[in-house]
C-alpha positions as CSV (number, residue, x, y, z in Angstrom):
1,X,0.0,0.0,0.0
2,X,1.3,3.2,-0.7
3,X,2.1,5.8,1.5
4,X,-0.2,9.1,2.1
5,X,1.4,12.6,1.1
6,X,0.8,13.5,4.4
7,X,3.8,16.2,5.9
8,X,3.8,16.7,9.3
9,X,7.2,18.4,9.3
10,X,10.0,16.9,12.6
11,X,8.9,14.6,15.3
12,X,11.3,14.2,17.5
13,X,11.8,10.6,18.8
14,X,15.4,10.3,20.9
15,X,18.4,12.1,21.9
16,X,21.4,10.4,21.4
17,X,19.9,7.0,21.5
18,X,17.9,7.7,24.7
19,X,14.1,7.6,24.7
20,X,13.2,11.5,24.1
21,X,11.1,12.2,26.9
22,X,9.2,15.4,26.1
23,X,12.1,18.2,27.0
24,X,11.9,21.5,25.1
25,X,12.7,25.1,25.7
26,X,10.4,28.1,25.8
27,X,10.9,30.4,22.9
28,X,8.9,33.1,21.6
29,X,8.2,34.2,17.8
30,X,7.7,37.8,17.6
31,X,5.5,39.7,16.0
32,X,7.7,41.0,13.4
33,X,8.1,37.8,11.8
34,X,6.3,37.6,8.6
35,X,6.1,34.0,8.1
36,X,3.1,31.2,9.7
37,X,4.8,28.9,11.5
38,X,3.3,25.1,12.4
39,X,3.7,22.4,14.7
40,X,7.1,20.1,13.3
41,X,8.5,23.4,11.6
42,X,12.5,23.4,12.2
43,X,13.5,27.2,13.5
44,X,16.5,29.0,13.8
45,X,17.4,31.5,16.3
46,X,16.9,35.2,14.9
47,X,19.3,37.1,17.3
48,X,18.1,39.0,20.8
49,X,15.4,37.7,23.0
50,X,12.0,39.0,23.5
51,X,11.2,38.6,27.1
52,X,14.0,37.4,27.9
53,X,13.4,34.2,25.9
54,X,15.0,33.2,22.9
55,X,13.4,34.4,19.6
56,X,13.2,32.1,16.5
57,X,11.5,31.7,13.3
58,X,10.8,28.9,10.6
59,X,14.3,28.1,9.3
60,X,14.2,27.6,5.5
61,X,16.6,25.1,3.1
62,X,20.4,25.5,4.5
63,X,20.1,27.4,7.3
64,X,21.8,25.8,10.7
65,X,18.9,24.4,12.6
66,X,18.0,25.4,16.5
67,X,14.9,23.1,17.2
68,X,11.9,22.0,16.6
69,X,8.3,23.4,17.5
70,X,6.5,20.8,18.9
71,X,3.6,22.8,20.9
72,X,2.2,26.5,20.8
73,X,1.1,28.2,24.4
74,X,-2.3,28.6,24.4
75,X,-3.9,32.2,22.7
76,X,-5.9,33.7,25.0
77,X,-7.9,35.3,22.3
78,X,-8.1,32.2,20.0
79,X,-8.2,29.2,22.4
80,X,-8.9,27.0,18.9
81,X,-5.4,28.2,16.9
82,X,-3.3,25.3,16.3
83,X,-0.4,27.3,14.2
84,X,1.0,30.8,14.9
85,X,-0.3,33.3,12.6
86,X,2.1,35.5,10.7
87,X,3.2,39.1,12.3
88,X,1.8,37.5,15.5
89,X,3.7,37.2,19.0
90,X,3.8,33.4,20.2
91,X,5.4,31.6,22.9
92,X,6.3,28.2,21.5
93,X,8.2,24.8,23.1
94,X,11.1,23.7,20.7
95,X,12.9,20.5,21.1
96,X,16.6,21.6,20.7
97,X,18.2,19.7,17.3
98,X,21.8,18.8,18.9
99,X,22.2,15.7,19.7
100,X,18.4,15.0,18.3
101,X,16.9,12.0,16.0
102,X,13.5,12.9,14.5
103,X,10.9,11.5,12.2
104,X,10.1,12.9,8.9
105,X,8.7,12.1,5.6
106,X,10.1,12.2,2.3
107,X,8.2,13.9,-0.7
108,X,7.1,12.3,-3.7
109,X,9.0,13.2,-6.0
110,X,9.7,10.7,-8.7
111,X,13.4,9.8,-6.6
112,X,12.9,8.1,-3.9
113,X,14.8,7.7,-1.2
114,X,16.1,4.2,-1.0
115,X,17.2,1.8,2.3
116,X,20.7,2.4,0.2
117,X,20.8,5.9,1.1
118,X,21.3,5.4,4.8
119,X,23.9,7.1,6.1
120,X,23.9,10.2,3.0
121,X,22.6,13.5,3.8
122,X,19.6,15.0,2.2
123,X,18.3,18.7,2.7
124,X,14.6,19.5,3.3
125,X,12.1,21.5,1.6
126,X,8.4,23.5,2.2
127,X,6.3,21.3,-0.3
128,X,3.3,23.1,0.9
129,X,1.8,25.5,3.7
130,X,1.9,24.1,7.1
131,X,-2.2,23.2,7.7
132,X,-3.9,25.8,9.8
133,X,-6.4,22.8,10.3
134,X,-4.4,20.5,11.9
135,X,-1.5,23.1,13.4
136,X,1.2,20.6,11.0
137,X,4.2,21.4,9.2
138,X,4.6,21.2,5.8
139,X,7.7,20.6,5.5
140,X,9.6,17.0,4.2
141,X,12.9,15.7,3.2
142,X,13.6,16.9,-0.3
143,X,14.4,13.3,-1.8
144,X,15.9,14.6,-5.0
145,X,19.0,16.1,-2.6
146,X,20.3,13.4,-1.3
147,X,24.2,13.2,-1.6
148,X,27.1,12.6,0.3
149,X,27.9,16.8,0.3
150,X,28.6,17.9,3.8
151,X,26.4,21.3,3.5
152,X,23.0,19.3,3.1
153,X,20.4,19.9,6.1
154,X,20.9,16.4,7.4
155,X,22.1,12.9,7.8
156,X,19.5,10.0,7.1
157,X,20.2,8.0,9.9
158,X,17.3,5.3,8.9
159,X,14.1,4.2,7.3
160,X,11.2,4.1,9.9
161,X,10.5,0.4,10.5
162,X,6.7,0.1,11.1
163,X,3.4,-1.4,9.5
164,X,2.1,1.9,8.5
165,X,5.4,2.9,6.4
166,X,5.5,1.0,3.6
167,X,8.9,0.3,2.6
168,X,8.3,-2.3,0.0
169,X,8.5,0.4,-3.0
170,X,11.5,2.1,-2.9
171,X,14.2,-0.3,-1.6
172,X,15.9,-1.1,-4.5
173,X,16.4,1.9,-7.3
174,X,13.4,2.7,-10.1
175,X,10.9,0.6,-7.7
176,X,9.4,4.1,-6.5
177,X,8.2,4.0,-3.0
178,X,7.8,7.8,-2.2
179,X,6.5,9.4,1.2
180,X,8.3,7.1,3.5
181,X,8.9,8.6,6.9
182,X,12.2,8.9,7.7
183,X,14.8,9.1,10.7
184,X,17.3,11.7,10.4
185,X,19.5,14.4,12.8
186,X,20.2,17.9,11.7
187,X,24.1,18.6,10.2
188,X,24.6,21.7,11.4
189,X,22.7,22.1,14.6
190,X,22.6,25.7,16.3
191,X,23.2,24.5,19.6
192,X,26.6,23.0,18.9
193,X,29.3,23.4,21.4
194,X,31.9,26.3,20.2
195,X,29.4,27.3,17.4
196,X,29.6,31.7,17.0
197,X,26.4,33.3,18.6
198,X,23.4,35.0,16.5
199,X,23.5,38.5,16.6
């Protein structure tokens, strides 16, 4: 059965091989940020604080990750929002991307990625708006990429091994298989030890 072009953008799943167990920080997206941002959307820091807490915004193709948004604080004048609207302050929790695994899916474009590419890096890509339904990313691993180049987003660390990702297209080349969810870590996490700050 094939899989369902269904983005939900980074889930993560473990640090460093332990269980992840829910930890996040509280950042804020300020108001002056132009762009909708959705539950799975990888951020990067934007420089300064408001509040006093770290302000980031949806990071795009390339850029060094900081986290992942994996809840939005409630809106006290729209209980019902599941995303943060653009040129809107919101207080988000992100789980940080060093040292992180997450789960993502691949797009469907006509390369998939294969169980081969384990181990090569891929970057990934907005293949549609984040749903304003449903509070999920859009974004997805950009299958075409992947490479062994250094300056890709990240490092496909596996294929998700479970009945509801079929994996049976897709393993060997020209077989298809597209939309598989995938385990990966970021390449150039924001967080890193010794990394320059964000001004």
């Amino acid at each position: 059965m094939a899989n369902a072009n269904a983005p939900f953008g980074f889930r993560p799943i473990n640090y460093d091989g332990s269980p992840y167990n829910g930890s996040t920080l509280r950042c804020v997206i300020p108001a002056t940020e132009g762009t909708a941002t959705h539950i799975g959307d990888a951020v990067d820091l934007t420089g300064g604080s408001d509040t006093g807490y770290a302000a980031v915004a949806q990071a795009d193709a390339g850029d060094p990750v900081y986290g992942v948004v994996t809840a939005f604080e409630a809106d006290p004048t729209n209980l019902s929002l599941q995303y943060r609207a653009a040129t809107t302050k919101r207080f988000c929790q992100v789980a940080i991307a060093n040292d992180g695994y997450f789960e993502v899916q691949s797009d469907d474009d006509t390369t998939a990625i294969l169980a081969s590419d384990v181990g090569m890096n891929v970057d990934f890509v907005q293949t549609q708006a984040g749903s304003n339904v449903t509070g999920l990313s859009g974004q997805e691993l950009n299958s075409d990429s992947v490479a062994s180049t250094t300056t890709l987003d990240c490092q496909i660390v596996a294929l998700k091994d479970s009945v509801d990702n079929d994996l049976s297209a897709g393993v060997t080349a020209g077989s298809g298989g597209t939309n598989k969810n995938v385990i990966v870590r970021f390449n150039d996490p924001q967080g890193k030890p010794a990394r320059a700050g964000v001004t």
